[in-house]
Kinemage of the C-alpha trace (Angstrom):
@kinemage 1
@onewidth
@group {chain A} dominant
@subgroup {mainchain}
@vectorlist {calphas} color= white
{ca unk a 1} P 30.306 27.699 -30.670
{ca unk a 2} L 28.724 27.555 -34.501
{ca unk a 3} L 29.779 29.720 -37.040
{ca unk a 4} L 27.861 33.797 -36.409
{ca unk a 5} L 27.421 35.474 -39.492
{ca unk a 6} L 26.607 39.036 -38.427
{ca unk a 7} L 24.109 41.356 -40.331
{ca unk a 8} L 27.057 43.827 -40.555
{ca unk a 9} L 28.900 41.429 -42.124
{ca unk a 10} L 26.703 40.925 -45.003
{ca unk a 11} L 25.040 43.631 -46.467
{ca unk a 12} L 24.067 43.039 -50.003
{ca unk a 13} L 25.486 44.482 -52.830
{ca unk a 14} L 22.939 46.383 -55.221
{ca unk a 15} L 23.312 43.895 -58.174
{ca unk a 16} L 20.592 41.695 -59.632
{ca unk a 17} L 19.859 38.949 -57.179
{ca unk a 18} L 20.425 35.395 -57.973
{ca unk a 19} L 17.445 33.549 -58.417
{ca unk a 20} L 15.612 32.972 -55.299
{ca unk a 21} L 12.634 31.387 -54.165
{ca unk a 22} L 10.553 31.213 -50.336
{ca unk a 23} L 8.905 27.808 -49.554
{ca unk a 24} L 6.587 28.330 -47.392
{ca unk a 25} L 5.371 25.109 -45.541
{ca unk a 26} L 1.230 25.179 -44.563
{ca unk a 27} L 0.602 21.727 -44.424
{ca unk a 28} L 0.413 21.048 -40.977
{ca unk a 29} L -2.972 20.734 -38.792
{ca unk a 30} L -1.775 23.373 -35.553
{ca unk a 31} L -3.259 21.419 -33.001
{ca unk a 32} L -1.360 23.185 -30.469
{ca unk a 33} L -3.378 26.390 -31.424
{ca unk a 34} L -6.626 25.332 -30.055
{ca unk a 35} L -10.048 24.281 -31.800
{ca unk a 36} L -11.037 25.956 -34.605
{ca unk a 37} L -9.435 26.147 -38.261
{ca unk a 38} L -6.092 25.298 -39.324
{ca unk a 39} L -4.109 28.232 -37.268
{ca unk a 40} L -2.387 29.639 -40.721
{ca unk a 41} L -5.916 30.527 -41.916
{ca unk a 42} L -7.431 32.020 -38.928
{ca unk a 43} L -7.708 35.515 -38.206
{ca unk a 44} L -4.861 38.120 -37.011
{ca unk a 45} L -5.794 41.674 -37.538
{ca unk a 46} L -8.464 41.122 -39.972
{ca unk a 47} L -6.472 38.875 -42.217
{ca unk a 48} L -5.486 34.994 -42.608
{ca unk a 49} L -2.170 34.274 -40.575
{ca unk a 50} L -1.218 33.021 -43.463
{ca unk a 51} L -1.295 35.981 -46.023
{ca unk a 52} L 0.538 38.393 -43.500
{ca unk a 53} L 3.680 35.977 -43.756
{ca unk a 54} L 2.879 35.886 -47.278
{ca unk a 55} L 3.016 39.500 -47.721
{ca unk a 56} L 5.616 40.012 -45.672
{ca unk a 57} L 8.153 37.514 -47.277
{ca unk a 58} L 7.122 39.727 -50.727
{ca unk a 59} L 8.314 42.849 -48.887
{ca unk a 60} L 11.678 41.049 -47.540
{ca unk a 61} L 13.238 39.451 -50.644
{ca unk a 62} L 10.756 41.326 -53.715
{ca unk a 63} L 11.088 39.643 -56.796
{ca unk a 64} L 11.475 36.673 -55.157
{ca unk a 65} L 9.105 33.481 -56.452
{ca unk a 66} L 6.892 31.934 -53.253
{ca unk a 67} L 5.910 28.228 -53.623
{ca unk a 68} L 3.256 27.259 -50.851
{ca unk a 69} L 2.634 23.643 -49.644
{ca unk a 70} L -0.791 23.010 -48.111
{ca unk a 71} L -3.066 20.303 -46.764
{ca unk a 72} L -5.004 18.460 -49.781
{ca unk a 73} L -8.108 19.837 -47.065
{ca unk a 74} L -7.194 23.418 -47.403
{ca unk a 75} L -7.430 24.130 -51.011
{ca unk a 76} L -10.847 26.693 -50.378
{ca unk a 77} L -8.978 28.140 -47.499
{ca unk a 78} L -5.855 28.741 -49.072
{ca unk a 79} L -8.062 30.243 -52.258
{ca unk a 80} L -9.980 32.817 -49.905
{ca unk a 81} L -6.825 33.513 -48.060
{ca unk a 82} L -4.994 34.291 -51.135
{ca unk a 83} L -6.719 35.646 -53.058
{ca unk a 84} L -5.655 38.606 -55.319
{ca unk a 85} L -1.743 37.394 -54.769
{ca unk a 86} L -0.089 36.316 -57.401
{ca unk a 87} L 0.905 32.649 -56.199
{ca unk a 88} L 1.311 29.525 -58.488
{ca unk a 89} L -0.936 26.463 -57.182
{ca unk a 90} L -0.257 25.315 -54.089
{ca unk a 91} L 1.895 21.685 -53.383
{ca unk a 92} L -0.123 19.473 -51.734
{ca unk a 93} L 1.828 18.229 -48.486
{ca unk a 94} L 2.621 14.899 -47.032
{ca unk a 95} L 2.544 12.993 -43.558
{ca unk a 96} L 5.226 14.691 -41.929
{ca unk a 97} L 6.966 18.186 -42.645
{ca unk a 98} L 9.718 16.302 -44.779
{ca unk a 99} L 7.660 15.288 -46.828
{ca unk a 100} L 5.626 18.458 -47.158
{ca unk a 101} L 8.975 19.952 -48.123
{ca unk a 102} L 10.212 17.541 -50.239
{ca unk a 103} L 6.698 18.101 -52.180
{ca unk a 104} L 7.478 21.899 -52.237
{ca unk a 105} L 11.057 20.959 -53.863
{ca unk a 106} L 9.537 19.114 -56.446
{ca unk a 107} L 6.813 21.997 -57.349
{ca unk a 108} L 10.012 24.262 -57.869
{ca unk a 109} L 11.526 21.754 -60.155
{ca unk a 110} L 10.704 23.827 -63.403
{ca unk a 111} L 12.172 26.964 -62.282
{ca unk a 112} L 15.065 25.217 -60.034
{ca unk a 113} L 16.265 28.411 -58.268
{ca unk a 114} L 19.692 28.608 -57.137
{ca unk a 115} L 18.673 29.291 -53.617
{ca unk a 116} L 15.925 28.267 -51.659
{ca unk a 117} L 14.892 29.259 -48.186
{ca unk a 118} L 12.146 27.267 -46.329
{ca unk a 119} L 9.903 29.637 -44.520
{ca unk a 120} L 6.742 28.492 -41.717
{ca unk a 121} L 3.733 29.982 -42.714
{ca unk a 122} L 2.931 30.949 -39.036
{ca unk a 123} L 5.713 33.410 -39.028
{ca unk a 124} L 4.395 36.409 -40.479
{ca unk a 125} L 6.587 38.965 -39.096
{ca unk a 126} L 9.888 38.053 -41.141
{ca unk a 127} L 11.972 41.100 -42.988
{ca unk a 128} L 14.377 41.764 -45.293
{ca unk a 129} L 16.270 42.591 -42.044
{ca unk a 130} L 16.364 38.585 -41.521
{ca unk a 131} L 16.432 37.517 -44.872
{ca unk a 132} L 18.991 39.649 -46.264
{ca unk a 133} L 22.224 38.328 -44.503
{ca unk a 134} L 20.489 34.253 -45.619
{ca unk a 135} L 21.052 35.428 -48.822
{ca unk a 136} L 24.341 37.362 -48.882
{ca unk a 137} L 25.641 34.013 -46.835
{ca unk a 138} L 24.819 31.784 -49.811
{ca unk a 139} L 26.106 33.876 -52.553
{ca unk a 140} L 29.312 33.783 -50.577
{ca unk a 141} L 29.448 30.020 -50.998
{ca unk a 142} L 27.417 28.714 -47.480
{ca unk a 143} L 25.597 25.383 -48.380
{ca unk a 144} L 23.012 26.052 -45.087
{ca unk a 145} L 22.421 29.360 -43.491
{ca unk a 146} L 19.806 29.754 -40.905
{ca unk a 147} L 18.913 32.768 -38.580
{ca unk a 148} L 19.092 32.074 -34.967
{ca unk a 149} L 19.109 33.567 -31.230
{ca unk a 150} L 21.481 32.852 -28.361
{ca unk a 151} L 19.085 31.351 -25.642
{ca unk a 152} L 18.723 33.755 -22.803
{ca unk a 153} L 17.222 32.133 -20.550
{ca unk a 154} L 18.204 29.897 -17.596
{ca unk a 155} L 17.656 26.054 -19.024
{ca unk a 156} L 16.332 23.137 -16.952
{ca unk a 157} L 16.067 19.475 -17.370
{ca unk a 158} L 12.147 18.002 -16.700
{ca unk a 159} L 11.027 14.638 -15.654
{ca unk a 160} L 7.918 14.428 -14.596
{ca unk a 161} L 7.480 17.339 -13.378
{ca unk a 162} L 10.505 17.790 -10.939
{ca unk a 163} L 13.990 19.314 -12.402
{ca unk a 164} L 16.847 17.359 -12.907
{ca unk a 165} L 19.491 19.688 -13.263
{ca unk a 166} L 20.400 22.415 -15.084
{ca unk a 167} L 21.582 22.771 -18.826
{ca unk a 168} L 24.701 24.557 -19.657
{ca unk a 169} L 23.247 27.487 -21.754
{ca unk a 170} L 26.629 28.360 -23.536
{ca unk a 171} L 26.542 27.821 -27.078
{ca unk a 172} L 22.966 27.039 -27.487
{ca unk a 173} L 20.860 28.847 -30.040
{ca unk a 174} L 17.011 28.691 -31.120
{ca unk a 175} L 16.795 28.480 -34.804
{ca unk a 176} L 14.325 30.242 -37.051
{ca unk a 177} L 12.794 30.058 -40.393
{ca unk a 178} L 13.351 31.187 -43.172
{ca unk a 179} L 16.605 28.385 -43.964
{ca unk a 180} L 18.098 29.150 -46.642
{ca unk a 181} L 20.008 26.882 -48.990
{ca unk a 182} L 20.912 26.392 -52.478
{ca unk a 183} L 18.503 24.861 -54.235
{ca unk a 184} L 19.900 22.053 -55.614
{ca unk a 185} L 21.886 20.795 -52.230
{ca unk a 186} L 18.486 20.756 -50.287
{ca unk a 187} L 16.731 18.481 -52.823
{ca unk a 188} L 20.175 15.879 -52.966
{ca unk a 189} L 19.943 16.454 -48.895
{ca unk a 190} L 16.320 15.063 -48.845
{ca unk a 191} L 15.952 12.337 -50.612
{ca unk a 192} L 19.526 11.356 -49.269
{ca unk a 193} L 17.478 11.249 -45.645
{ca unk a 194} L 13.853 10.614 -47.058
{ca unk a 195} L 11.587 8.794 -44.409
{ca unk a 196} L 13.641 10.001 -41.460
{ca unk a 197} L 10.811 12.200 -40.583
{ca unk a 198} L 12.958 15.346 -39.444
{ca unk a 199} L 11.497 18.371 -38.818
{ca unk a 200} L 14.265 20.998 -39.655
{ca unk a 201} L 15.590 21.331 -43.253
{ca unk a 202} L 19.048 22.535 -41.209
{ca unk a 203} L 18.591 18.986 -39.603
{ca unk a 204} L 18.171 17.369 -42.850
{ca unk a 205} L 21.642 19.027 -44.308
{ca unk a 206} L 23.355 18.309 -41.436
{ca unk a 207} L 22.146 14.643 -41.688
{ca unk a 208} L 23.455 14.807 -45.031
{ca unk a 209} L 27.347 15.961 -44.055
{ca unk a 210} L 26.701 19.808 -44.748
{ca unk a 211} L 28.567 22.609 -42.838
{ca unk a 212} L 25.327 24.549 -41.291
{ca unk a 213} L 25.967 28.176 -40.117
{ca unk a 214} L 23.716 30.424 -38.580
{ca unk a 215} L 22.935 34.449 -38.763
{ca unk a 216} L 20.956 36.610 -36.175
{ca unk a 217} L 17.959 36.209 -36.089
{ca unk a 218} L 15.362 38.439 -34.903
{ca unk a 219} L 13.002 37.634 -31.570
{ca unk a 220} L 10.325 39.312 -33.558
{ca unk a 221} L 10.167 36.854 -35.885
{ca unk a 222} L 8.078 34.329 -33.373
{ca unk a 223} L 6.602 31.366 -34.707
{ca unk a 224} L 2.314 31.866 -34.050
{ca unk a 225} L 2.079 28.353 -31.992
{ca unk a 226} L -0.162 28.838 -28.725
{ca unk a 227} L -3.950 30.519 -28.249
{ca unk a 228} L -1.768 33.242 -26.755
{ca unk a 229} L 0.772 34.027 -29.506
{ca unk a 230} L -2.450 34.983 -31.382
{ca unk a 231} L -2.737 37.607 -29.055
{ca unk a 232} L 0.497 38.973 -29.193
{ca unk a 233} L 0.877 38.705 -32.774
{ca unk a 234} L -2.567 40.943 -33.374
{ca unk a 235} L -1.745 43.315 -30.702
{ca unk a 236} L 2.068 43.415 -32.427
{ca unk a 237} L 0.418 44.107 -36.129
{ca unk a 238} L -1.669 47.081 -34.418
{ca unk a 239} L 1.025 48.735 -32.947
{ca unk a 240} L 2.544 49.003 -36.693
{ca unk a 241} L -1.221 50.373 -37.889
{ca unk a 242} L -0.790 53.361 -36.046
{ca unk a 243} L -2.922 55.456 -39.235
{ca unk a 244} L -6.233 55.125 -37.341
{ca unk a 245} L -9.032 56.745 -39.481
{ca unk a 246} L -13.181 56.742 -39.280
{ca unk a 247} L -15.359 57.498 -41.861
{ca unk a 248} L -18.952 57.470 -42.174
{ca unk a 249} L -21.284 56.444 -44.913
{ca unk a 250} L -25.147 57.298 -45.130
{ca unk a 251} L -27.916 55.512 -47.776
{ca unk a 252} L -31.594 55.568 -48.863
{ca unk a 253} L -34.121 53.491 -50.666
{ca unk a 254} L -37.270 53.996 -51.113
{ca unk a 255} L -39.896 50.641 -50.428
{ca unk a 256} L -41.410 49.531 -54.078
{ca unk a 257} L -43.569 45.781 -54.670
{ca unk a 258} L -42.117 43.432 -53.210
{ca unk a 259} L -42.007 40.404 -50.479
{ca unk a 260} L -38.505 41.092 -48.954
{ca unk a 261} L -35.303 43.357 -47.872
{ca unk a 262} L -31.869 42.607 -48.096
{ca unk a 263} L -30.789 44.242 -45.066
{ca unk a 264} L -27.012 43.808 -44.056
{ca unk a 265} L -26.334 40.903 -46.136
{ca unk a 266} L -29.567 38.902 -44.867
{ca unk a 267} L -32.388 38.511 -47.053
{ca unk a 268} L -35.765 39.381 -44.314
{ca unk a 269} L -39.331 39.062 -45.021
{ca unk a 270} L -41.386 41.942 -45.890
{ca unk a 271} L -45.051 43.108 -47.192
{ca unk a 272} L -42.331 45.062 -49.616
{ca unk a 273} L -39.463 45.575 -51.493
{ca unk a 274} L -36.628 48.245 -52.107
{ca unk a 275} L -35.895 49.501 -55.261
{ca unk a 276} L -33.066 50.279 -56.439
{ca unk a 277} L -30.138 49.279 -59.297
{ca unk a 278} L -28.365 46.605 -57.212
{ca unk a 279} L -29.991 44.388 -54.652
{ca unk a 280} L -31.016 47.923 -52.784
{ca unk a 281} L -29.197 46.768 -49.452
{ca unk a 282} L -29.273 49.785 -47.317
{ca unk a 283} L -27.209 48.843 -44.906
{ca unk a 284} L -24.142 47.378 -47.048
{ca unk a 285} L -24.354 50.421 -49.339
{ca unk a 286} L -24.115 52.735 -45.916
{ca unk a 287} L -20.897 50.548 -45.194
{ca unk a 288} L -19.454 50.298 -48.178
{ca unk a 289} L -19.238 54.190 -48.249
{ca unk a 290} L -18.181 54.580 -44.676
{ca unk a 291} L -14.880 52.215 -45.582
{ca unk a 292} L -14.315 54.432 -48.504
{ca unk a 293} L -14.380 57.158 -46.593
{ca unk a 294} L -12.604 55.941 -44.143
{ca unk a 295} L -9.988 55.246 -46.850
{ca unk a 296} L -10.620 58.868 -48.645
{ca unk a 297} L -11.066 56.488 -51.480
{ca unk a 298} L -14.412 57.861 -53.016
{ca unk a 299} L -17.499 55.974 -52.809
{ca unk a 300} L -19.497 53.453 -53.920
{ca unk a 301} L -21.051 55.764 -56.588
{ca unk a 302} L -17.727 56.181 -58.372
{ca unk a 303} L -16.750 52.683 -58.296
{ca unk a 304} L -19.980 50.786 -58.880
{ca unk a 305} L -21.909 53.419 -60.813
{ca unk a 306} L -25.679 52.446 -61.376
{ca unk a 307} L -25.363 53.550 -64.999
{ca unk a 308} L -23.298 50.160 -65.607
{ca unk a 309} L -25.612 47.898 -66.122
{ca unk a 310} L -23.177 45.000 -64.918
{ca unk a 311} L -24.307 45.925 -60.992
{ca unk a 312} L -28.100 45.608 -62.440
{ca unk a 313} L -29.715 43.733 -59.679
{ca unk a 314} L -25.624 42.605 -57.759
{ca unk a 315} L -25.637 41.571 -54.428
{ca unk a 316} L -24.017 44.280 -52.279
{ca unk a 317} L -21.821 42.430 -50.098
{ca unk a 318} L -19.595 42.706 -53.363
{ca unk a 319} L -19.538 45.978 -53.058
{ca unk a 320} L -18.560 45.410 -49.680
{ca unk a 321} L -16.180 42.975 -49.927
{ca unk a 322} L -14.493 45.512 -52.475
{ca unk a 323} L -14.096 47.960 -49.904
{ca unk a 324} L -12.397 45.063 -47.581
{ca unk a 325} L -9.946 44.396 -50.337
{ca unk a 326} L -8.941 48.199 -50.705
{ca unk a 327} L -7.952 48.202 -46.833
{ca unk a 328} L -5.842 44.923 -47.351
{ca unk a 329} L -4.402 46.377 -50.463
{ca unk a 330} L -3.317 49.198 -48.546
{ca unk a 331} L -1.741 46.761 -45.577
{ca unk a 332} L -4.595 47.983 -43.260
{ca unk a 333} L -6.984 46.259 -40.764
{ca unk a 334} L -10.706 46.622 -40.553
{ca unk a 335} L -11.074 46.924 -36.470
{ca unk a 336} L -14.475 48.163 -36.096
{ca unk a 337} L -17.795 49.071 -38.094
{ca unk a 338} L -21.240 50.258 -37.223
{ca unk a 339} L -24.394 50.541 -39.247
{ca unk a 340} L -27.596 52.239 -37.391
{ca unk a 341} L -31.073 50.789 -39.812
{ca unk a 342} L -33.411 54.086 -39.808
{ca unk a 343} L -37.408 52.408 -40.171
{ca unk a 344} L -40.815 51.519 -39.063
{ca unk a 345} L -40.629 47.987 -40.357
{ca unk a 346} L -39.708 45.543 -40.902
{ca unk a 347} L -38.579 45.400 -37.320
{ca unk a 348} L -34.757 44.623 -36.694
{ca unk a 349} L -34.395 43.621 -33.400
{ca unk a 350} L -34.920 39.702 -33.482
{ca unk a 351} L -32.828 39.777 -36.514
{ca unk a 352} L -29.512 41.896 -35.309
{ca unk a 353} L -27.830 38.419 -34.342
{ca unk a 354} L -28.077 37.529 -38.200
{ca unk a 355} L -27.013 41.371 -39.374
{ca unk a 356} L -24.009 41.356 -37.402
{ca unk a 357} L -22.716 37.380 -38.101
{ca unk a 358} L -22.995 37.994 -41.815
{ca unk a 359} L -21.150 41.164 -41.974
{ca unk a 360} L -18.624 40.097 -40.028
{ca unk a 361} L -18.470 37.247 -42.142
{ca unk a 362} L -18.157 38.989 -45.098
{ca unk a 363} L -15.435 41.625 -43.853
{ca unk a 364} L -13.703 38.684 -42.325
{ca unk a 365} L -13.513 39.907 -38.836
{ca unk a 366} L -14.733 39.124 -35.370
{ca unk a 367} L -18.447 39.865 -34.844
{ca unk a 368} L -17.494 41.341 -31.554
{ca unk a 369} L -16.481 43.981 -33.843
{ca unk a 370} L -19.769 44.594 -35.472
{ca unk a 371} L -22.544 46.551 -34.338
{ca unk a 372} L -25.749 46.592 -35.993
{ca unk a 373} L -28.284 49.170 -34.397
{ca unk a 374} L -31.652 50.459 -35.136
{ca unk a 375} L -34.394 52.933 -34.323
{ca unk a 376} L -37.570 55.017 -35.685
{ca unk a 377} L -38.334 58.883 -36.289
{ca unk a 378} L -41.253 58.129 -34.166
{ca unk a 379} L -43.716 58.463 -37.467
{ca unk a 380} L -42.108 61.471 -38.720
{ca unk a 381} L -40.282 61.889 -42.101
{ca unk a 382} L -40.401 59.176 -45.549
{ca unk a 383} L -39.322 56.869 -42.885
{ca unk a 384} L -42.207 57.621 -40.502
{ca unk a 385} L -44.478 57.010 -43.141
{ca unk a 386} L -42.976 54.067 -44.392
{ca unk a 387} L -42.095 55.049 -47.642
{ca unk a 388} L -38.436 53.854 -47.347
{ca unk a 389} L -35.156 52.707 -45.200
{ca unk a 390} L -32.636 54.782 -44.196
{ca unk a 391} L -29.177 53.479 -42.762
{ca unk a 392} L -26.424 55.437 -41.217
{ca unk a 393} L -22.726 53.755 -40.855
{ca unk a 394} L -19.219 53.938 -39.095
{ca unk a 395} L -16.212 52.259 -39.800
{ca unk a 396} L -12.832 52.415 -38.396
{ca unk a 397} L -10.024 51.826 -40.396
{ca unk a 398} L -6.189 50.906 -38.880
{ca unk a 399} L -3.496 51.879 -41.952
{ca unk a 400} L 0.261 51.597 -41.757
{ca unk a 401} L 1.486 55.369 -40.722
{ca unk a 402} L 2.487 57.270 -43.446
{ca unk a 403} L 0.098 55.598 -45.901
{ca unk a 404} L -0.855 58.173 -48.616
């Protein structure tokens, strides 16, 4: 049986923490994931895969530095993913996870922390829970620590298709990330093994002659590696966003010379304009305000005032994408918003495909989540007459509980 470590054996001691750092490998492609983008910048509860984990290794070990290694491809998706986190540039990775490692090693070279503990970035729900008995391990004297579960399950031997017999269970673990390590050992370990292509940095210290132990790990921290861990890791994320809140958001502009709208984000054709200080989108302004609300955060008034002359003529979705950032600031979600266009013309309807892709696009969420309605007063009001566009919005907003 390997060496346990339990959590109530290592509790650590409120000192200042050695110098520690999270690599956090996102090189690889995720083809087990299905089509679409790589799987550690797609989606999950309104934010990248990838900057949950992120965010949640800065909870677990704070202070701590985080070196990512990416895909030379992924630069402008790591960017959008990131951005507002203070990260140093990314490593760029290498054929196989070794090397993408290895390359993460060498990008901590300045700093050379003492430890080091190799993270996947398509484990976002790791905690200091996990990560604090790694560490305690290390400092007393472990040269490889990683967090693991006892398999539960009956095991059986496949050949094509037909068992062969069953595995003795007894003493068999499934390992985890983060592995922890001190620094220094890991990069000797490497290039003692480099080329041998293994895919577990507790591998390559074993290769290399080290004593590996192990800690409990925790079955919540699941790796994201099938279409339907995707699924279970969203509907895990909003069970913890249990703060649900709506708020509602209301705008006006009145028509002026012109040949178009921005409406939503989309620039449409029109006899006229809309006046006002930014790009006069009616709809975006509505929405920005309903997040806000939503958020008891103000409104767009206070934080974009039209006596600045810097939003002179702005395109609104940065107003809206502000909004978005002050949900993810606050560890929310985005799960659903609604903006209702009040006019005569121009008319909306062969155009709400368009409305409803582009905010979603710019709130990075699922346009099954977006509804863009409209209607008339039936000739009465400023809107009746044409003399404007009114718009009318919803959003609802999913915040941890107890968020102030």
């Amino acid at each position: 049986m390997p060496d346990v470590i339990t959590k109530s054996q290592t509790p650590i001691a409120e000192k200042s923490m050695p110098s520690a750092a999270f690599l956090v490998v996102a090189a690889g492609r995720g083809t087990r994931a299905g089509e679409g983008l790589p799987k550690q910048y797609r989606a999950v509860a309104g934010k990248p895969l990838i900057r949950h984990t992120l965010e949640a290794l800065a909870r677990a070990l704070p202070g701590a530095a985080i070196q990512v290694v990416i895909h030379a491809d992924d630069r402008a998706l790591f960017d959008a993913a990131t951005q507002g986190l203070d990260l140093p540039a990314p490593a760029i990775g290498g054929e196989t996870r070794q090397d993408s490692v290895q390359a993460g090693l060498a990008a901590l070279s300045a700093s050379a922390p003492e430890f080091v503990l190799v993270h996947d970035a398509a484990r976002p729900f790791i905690d200091a829970a996990t990560v604090a008995p790694l560490v305690a391990a290390l400092e007393g004297g472990a040269r490889a620590v990683l967090p693991a579960t006892a398999v539960t399950d009956t095991l059986k031997a496949v050949k094509d298709a037909t068992i062969s017999h069953t595995v003795d269970r007894t003493g068999l673990y499934a390992v985890q990330t983060p592995q922890a390590f001190p620094y220094a050992e890991l990069v000797a370990a490497h290039a003692s093994v480099a080329g041998k292509g293994l895919t577990d940095d507790g591998a390559v210290m074993e290769a290399a002659g080290a004593k590996v132990q192990i800690v409990e790990g925790n079955e919540d921290n699941f790796k994201v590696t099938n279409p339907g861990d995707f699924q279970k890791a969203e509907q895990k994320i909003m069970m913890q966003l249990a703060d649900v809140r709506t708020g509602m958001g209301y705008d006006v502009h009145r028509f002026e010379d012109g040949d178009h709208v921005w409406l939503c984000g989309v620039k449409l054709p029109h006899t006229k304009g809309l006046k006002g200080h930014s790009d006069a989108d009616v709809g975006l302004h509505a929405l920005t305000d309903a997040i806000l609300a939503a958020l008891c955060d103000g409104d767009i008034g206070i934080h974009f005032p039209p006596s600045d002359n810097q939003w002179r003529g702005a395109p609104s979705h940065v107003f809206l994408e502000f909004a978005r950032d002050r949900v993810r600031q606050r560890g929310g979600a985005i799960a659903h918003v609604g903006v209702l266009l009040i006019c005569e013309r121009p008319k909306i309807g062969p155009h709400k495909d368009a409305l409803r892709a582009r905010i979603a696009e710019i709130l990075d969420i699922p346009a099954a989540r977006v509804s863009v309605q409209a209607t008339t007063t039936e000739k009465l009001g400023f809107t009746g007459r044409e003399e404007g566009i009114a718009a009318q919005a919803t959003a609802t907003v999913r915040l941890p509980f107890g968020d102030n």
